[in-house]
C-alpha positions as CSV (number, residue, x, y, z in Angstrom):
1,X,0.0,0.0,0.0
2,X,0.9,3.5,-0.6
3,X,1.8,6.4,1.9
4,X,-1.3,8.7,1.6
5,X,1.4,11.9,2.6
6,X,3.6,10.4,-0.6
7,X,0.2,10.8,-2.7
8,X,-1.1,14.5,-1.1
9,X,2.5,15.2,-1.8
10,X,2.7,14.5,-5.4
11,X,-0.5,16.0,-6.3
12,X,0.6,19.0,-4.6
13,X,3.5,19.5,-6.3
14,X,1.5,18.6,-9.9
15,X,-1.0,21.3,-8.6
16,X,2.0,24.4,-8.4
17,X,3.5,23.5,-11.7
18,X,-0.3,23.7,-13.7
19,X,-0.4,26.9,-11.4
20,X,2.8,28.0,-13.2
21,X,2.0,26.9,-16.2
22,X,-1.3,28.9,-16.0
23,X,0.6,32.1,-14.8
24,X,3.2,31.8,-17.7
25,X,-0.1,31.2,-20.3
26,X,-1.2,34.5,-19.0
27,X,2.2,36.1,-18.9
28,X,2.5,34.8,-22.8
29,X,-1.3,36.6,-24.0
30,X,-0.1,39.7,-22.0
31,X,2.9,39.8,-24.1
32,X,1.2,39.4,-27.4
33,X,-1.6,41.6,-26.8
34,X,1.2,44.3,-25.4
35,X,3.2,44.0,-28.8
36,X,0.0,43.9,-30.5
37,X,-0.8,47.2,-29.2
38,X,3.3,48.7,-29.6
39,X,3.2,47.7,-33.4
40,X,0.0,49.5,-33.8
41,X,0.7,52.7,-31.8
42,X,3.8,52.7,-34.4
43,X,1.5,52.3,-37.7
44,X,-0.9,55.3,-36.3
45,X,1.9,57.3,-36.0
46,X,2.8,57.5,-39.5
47,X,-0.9,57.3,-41.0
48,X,-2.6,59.8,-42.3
49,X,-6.9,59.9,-43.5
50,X,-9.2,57.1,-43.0
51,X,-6.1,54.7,-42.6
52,X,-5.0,56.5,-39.1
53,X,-9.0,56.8,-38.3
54,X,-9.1,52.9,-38.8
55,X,-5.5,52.3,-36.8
56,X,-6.6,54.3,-34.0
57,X,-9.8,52.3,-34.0
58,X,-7.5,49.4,-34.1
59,X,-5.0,50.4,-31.2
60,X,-7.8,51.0,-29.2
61,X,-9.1,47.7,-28.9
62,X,-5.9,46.2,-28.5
63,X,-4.8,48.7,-25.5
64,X,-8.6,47.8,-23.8
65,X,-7.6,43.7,-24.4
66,X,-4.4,44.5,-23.0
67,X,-5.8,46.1,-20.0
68,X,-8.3,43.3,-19.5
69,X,-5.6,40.3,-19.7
70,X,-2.9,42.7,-17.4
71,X,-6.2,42.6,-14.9
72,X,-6.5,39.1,-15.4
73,X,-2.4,38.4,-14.9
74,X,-2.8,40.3,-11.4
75,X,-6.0,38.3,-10.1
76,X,-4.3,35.1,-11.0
77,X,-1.0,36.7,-9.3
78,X,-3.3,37.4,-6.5
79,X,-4.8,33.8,-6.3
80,X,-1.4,32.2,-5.8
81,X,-0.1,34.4,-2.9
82,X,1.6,36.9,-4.8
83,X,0.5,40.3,-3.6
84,X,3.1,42.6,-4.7
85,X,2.8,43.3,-8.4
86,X,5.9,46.1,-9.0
87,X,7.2,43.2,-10.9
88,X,4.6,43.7,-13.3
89,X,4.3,46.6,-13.4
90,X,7.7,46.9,-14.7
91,X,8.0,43.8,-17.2
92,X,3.9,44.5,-18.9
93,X,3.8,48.6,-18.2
94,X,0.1,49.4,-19.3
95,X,-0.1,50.7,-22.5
96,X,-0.7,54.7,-23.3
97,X,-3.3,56.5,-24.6
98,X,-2.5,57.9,-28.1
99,X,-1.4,61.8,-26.9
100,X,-3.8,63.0,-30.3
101,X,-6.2,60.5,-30.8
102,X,-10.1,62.7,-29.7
103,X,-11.6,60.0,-27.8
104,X,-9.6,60.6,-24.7
């Protein structure tokens, strides 16, 4: 027969790494949404008519999914134990509102 503390044991430790595994999924859609959002900041800046009107458009939506999946990193970040979130803060900086664009 088994040891029952061998078992809890092993299932703990399989629980942390799909924990990890979950935080580093997140991490990795942060990161895409985040460049997402960089290369189309840079496209708006050089646009000009209904193309820039469309980018803007554009780089709005991807700064609000941004947002949303940064808010999601830091609730999962919470969940785990992880209350301080300068880390983050540093490595997925929100990203900023277009200084020109009439919405804000």
């Amino acid at each position: 027969m088994r040891n029952p503390g061998e078992a809890q044991a092993r299932i703990a430790t399989e629980i942390l790494g799909e924990k990890a595994a979950a935080l580093g999924r997140a991490g990795e859609r942060l990161e895409a949404a985040l460049r997402e959002a960089a290369d189309l900041a840079t496209h708006v800046r050089v646009a000009a008519g209904a193309e820039r009107t469309a980018l803007v458009a554009a780089y709005r939506a991807a700064r609000a999914q941004a947002i949303r999946l940064r808010t999601y990193l830091l609730i999962q970040r919470e969940a785990m134990g992880l209350r301080r979130h300068a880390v983050v803060d540093a490595q997925y900086p929100e990203p900023p509102v277009l200084r020109d664009d009439p919405a804000t």
